[in-house]
N, C-alpha and C positions, 0 to 999 in steps of 0.2 A: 939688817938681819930680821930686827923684830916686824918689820915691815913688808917683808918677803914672808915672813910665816903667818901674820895674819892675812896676807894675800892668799895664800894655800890653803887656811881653814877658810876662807869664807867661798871658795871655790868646792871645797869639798861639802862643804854645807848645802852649795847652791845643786850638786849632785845630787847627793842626797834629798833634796828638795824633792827635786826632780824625779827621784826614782821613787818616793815614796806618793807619788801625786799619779802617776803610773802604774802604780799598784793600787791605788784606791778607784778605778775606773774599773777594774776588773767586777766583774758579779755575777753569782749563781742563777742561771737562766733555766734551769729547774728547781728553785729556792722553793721552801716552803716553810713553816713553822713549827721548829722542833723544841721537845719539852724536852729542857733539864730536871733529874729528880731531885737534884743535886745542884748549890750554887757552885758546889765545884768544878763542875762538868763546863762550865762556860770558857775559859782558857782555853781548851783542848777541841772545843766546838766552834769557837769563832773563824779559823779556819776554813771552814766549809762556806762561812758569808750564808750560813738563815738566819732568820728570825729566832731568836731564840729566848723560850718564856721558860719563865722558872719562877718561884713561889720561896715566901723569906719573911718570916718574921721580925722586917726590923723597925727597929725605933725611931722614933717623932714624938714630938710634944703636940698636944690635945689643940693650941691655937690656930686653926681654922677655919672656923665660922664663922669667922665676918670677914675673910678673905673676899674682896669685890670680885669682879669678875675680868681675867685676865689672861696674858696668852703667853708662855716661859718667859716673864717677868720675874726681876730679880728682887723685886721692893718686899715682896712679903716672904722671903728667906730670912729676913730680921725676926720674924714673927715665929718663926717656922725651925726645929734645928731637925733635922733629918740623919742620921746615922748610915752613910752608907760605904762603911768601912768592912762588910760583907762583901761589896762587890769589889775595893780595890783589893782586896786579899786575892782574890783570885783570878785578878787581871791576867798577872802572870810579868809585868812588864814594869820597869821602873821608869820608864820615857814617856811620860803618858801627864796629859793635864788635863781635869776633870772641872767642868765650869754647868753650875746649877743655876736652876728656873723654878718657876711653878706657876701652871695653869690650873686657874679655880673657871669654874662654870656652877653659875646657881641653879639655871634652871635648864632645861630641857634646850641642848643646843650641836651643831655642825659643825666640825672647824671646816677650815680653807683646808686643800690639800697640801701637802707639807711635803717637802725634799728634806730627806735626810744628809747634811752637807758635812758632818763630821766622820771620824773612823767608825766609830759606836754610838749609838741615841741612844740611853736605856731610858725607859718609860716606867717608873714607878707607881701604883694606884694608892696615894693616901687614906680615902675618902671617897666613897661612894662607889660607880660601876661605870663598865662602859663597855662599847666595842668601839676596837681597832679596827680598821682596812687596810691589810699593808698591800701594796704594789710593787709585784716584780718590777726595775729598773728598764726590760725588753717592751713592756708595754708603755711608755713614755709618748709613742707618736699616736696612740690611742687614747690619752687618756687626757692630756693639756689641753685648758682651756674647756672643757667640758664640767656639766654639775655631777656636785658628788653621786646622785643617784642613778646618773648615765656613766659612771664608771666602776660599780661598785660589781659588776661580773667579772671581773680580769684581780678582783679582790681576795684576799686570803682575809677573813675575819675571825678574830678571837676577843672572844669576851673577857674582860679583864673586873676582877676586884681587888677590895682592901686586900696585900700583903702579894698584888701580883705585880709582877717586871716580865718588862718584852724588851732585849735588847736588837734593836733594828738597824742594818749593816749599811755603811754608807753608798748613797744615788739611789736607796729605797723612796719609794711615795708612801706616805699615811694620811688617815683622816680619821680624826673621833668624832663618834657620836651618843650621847648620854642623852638621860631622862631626867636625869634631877640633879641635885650636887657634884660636884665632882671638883677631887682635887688631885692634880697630877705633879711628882716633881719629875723635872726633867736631869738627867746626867750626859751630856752631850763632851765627846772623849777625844782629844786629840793627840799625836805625839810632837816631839818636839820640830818633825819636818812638817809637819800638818796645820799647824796648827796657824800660821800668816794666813798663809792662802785659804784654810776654811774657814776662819776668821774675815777674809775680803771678801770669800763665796758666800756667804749666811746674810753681812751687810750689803750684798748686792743683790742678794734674794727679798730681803726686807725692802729695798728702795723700793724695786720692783713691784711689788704687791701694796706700794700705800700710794 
């Protein structure tokens, strides 16, 4: 009996899997980047799949500065305590696992273009400025494989500082570019179906680019 009923949760699970991996393919194909005035406004907005920036006073400790240079690396979250119990409040959602980074840049620098491979990226700006490039998910067969500066027209850019968040919808593209310091935490959001498979999507994105 007890073996016939773990047979039917992991079958319903394997559904669920499925149904939720099928819902995250979906994406707004006139998406663009909408301002919450409100952190609360983000629950009720994620729905729609934009970008969605919004502005938030919260807390972190001062140790920064000698963060080296790095790319959502988890080594200097020892260094680093970040408060962002603003954003789960108004997740809205109790199914939901929330795994943090942080990329530091000293000096004047470009990332690689980046897939967003989880439900939510929120991009936090610690320290210093930058601009975003987010890319509709529709321009994909435009933009792969090409430099960031031959794709930066098909781009939504917003400039971000200290105390700003861009929460970015999953199969979005981005790419930062700064001038000087910059320290970003990352909040990268899964639910409990999501979370295997964008966990094998993220490490098969990583092989892939090194």
């Amino acid at each position: 009996m007890f073996k016939l009923l773990l047979q039917i949760s992991f079958l319903i699970y394997i559904v669920l899997i499925i149904s939720n991996l099928r819902e995250l393919k979906n994406y707004n194909k006139n998406g663009y980047i909408f301002k919450c005035d409100d952190v609360k406004d983000i629950s009720s907005k994620l729905i729609d799949l934009n970008p969605l920036y919004f502005k938030t006073e919260y807390n972190y400790n001062q140790n920064i500065n000698d963060i080296e240079d790095c790319f959502k690396d988890k080594q200097p979250l020892k260094d680093i305590f970040y408060d962002y119990n603003h954003i789960k409040q108004n997740m809205n959602d109790n199914l939901l696992f929330y795994n943090e980074s942080i990329t530091s840049y000293k000096t004047k620098k470009s990332s690689d273009l980046i897939l967003c491979t989880h439900n939510y990226n929120i991009l936090s700006i610690l320290f210093g400025e930058c601009k975003v490039y987010l890319i509709n998910p529709k321009h994909k067969n435009d933009i792969i494989g090409k430099e960031n500066i031959e794709i930066k027209k098909w781009s939504h850019i917003k400039k971000l500082e200290k105390y700003d968040n861009i929460c970015i919808p999953t199969n979005w593209y981005y790419f930062i570019e700064s001038n000087d310091k910059l320290v970003i935490h990352h909040l990268d959001i899964d639910n409990y179906f999501t979370i295997i498979p964008n966990f094998l999507k993220e490490r098969f994105r990583l092989s892939m680019s090194t």
